[in-house]
C-alpha positions in Angstrom: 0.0 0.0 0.0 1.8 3.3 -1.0 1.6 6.4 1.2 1.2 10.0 0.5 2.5 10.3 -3.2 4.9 7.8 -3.4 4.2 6.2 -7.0 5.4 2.5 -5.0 5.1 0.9 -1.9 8.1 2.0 0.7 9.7 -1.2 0.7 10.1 -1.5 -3.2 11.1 2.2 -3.2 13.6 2.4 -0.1 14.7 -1.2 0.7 13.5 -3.5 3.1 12.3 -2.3 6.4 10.9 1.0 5.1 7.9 2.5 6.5 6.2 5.7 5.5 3.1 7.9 6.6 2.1 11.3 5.5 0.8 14.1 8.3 1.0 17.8 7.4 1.9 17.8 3.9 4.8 15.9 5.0 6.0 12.4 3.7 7.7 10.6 6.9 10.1 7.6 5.7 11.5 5.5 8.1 14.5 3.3 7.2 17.5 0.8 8.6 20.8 2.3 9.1 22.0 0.2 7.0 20.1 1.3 3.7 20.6 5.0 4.3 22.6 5.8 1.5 20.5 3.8 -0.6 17.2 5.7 0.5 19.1 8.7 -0.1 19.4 8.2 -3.6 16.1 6.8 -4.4 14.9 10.5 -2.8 17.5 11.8 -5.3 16.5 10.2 -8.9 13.2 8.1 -8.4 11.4 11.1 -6.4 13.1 14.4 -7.2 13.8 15.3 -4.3 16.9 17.1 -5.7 16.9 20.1 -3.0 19.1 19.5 0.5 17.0 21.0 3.3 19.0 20.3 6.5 19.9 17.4 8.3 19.8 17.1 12.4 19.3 14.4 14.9 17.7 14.2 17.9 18.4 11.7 21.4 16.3 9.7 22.6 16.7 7.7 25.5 16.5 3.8 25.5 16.2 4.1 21.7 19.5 6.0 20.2 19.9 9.2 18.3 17.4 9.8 15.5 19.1 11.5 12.2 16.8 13.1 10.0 17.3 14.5 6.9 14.7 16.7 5.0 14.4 16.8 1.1 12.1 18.5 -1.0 11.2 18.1 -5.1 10.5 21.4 -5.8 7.1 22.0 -7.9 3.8 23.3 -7.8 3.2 22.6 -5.4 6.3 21.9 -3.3 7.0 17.7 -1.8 8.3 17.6 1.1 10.0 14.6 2.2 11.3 13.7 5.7 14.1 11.2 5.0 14.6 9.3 9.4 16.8 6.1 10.9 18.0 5.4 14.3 21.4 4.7 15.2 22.3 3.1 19.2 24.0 5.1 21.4 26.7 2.8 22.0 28.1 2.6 18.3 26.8 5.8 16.5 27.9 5.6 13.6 26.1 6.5 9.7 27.6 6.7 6.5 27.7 10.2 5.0 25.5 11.9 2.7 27.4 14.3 1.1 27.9 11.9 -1.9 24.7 12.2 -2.6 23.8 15.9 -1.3 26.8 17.8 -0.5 24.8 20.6 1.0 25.4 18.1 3.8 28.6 19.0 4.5 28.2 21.6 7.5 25.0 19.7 8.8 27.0 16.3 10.0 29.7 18.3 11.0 27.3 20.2 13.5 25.3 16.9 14.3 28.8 15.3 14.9 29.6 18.3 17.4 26.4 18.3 19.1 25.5 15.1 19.5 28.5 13.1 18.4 27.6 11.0 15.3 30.3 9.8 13.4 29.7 10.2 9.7 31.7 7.8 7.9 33.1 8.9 4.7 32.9 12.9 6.0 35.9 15.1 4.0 36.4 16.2 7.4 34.5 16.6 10.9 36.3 19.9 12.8 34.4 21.6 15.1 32.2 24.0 13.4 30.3 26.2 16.5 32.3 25.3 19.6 35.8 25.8 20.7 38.3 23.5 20.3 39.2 23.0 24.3 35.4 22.1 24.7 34.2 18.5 26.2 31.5 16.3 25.4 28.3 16.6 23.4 25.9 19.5 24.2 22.6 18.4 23.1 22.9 15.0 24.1 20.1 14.5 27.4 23.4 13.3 29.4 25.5 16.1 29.1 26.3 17.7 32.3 25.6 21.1 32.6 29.2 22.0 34.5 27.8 25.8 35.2 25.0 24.6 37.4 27.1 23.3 39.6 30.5 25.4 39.4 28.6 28.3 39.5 26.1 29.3 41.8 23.2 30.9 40.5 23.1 34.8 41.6 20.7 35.3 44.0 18.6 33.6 46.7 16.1 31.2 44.7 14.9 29.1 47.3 14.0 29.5 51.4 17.3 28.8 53.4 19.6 29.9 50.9 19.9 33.5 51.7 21.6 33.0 55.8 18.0 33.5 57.2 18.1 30.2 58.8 14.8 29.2 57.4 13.6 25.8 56.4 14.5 24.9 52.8 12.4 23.1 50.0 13.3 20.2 48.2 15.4 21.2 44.7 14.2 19.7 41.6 16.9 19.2 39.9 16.4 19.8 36.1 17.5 17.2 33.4 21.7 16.9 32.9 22.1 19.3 36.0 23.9 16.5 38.9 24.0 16.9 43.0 26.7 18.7 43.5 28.0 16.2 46.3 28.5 13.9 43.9 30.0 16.0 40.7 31.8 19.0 40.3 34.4 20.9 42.8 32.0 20.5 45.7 31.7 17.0 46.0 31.2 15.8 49.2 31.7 18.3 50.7 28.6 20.4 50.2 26.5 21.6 52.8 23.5 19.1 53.6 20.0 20.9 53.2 18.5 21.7 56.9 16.4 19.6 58.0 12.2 21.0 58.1 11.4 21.8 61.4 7.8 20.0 62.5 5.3 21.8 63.2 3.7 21.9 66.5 0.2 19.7 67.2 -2.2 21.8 68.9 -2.9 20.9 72.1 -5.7 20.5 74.7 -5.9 23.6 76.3 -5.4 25.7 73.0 -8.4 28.3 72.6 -10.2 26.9 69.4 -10.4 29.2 67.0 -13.9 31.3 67.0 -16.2 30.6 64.0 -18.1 33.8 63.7 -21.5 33.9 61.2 -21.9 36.5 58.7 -24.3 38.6 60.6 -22.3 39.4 63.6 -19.5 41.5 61.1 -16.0 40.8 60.0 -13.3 39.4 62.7 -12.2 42.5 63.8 -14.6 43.7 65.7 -15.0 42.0 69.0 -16.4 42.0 72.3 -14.7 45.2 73.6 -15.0 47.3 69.9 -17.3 50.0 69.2 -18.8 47.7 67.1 -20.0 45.3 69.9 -23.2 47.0 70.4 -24.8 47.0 67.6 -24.9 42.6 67.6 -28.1 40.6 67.4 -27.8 40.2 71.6 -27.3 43.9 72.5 -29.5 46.1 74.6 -32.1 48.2 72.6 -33.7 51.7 74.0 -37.4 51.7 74.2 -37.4 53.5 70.5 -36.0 50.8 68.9 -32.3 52.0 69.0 -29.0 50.7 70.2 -27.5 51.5 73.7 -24.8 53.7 73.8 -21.4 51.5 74.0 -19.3 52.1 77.0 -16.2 50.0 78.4 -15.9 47.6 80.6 -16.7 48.1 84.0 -17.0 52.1 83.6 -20.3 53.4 84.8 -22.6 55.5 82.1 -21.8 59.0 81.9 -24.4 61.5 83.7 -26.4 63.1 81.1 -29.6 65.2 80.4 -32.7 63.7 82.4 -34.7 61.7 79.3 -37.8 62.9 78.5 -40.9 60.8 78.5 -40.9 58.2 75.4 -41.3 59.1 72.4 -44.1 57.5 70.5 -43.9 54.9 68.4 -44.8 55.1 65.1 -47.8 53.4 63.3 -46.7 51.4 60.3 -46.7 53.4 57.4 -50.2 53.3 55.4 -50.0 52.1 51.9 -52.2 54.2 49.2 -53.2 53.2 46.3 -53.3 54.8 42.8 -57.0 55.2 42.4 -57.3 56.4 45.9 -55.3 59.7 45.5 -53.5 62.3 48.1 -55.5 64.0 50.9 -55.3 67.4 48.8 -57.4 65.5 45.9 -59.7 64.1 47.9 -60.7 67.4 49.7 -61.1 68.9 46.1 -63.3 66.2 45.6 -65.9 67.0 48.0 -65.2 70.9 47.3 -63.6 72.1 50.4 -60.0 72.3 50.9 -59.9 74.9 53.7 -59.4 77.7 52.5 -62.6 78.4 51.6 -63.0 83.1 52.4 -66.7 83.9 54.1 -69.7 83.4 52.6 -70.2 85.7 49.6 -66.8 86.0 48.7 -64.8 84.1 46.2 -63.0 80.9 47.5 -61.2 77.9 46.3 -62.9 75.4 47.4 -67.0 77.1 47.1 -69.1 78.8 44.9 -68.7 82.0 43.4 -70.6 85.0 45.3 -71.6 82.9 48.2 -74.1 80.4 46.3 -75.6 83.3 43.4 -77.2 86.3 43.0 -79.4 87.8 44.9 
């Protein structure tokens, strides 16, 4: 069955062992080691695929390092063709493409550098990015990142580390970064992380804590506050209103003798619409009082006291 637009099925294309699926407009091929250079240049003459894109790897752990190579047969529109094998970590190792594309030149000498495949066949693998005196492979997930732990990081990132004395969390240590009692200058001989002082259990004669409802007001206003009056238990005056607050244990402060009660008021009366104010109902019945004496004009009677004569 032939995938994406491949004219034949991967095997009879690429060699035996080739696998290929399509997913955004690109053509995957996966393919042994061993048939790379082959797969190269069926890319090459069977498919077009005459333009060098770049070339990369990337590790993978418990698999190997996975080189990749992407190819394109230029046209309206564009095929794009992602060329992939695996090599193990232990003997990494791939024969060179620049036979076949020698755009490839610079690309397995950085993927040499970086993650140090050896390209069999290259005109020549010097370092191309980092200095000569450098050490290992940088991209590799193993690679020890020696500043982490030569170098402090500036600043106090995590409680305890500042001479505070405080209790310090746990460090995550991120991936390729190693304790720094084990590698690196310090080893053994850093400082141990203090230990997390427990916290105390409350005990039987604590005062539990005080759960307040919403209609006795925030948390800061107790007993002895201005505010303690005016709760659902405090005294009332005979009008209805709250007793003056005073302090603790200090008598009420002489003042003017009170008065008799003042009445309380009726519930408010409830008119309707239809039935009007007081001033349109005394119009109504034709006196508002203001009516002048009889035979003079008024507001509320007739004119001339009733008529004439």
């Amino acid at each position: 069955m032939t995938a994406g637009w491949l004219p034949r099925e991967p095997a009879a294309l690429f060699g035996e062992g080739a696998t290929a699926a399509e997913s955004y407009d690109v053509l995957t091929v996966d393919v042994p080691a061993t048939g790379w250079t082959a797969a190269l240049l069926a890319a090459r003459d069977e498919l077009g695929c005459t333009f060098f894109d770049w070339l990369s790897a990337v590790d993978e752990p418990g698999t190997g390092f996975l080189v990749c190579a992407h190819l394109v047969a230029l046209g309206a529109p564009p095929r794009r063709l992602l060329l992939r094998t695996t090599v193990p970590h232990e003997a990494a190792s791939l024969p060179t493409a620049t036979g076949v594309y020698a755009g490839a030149t610079w690309h397995e000498r950085e993927t040499h550098e970086m993650f140090g495949v050896d390209f069999a066949g290259h005109p020549g693998l010097a370092p191309l990015l980092l200095p000569d005196s450098f050490e290992g492979h940088p991209l590799r997930k193993d690679f020890v990142l020696a500043a982490r732990v030569a170098k402090a990081w500036p600043g106090a990132k995590e409680p305890g580390e500042s001479g505070h004395g405080g209790p310090k969390r746990r460090q995550m240590q991120p991936p390729g970064v190693p304790d720094p009692n084990e590698w690196g200058p310090l080893k053994g001989r850093a400082p141990a992380a203090p230990a997390r002082r427990p916290r105390p259990a409350a005990g039987a004669g604590d005062r539990p804590r005080r759960n307040r409802s919403a209609n006795e007001g925030p948390g800061s206003a107790g007993p002895t506050g201005p505010a303690a009056g005016s709760g659902p238990g405090s005294p009332r005056t005979e009008s209805g209103g709250d007793m003056p607050w005073h302090p603790p244990g200090a008598e009420p402060a002489a003042g003017p003798a009170a008065g008799p009660p003042a009445p309380r008021r009726g519930p408010r009366r409830n008119r309707s619409a239809s039935g009007g104010s007081a001033s349109q109902r005394d119009d109504e019945d034709g006196t508002d009082g203001t009516a002048g004496p009889e035979g003079t004009e008024g507001t509320g009677g007739t004119e001339g006291g009733g008529g004439e004569g």
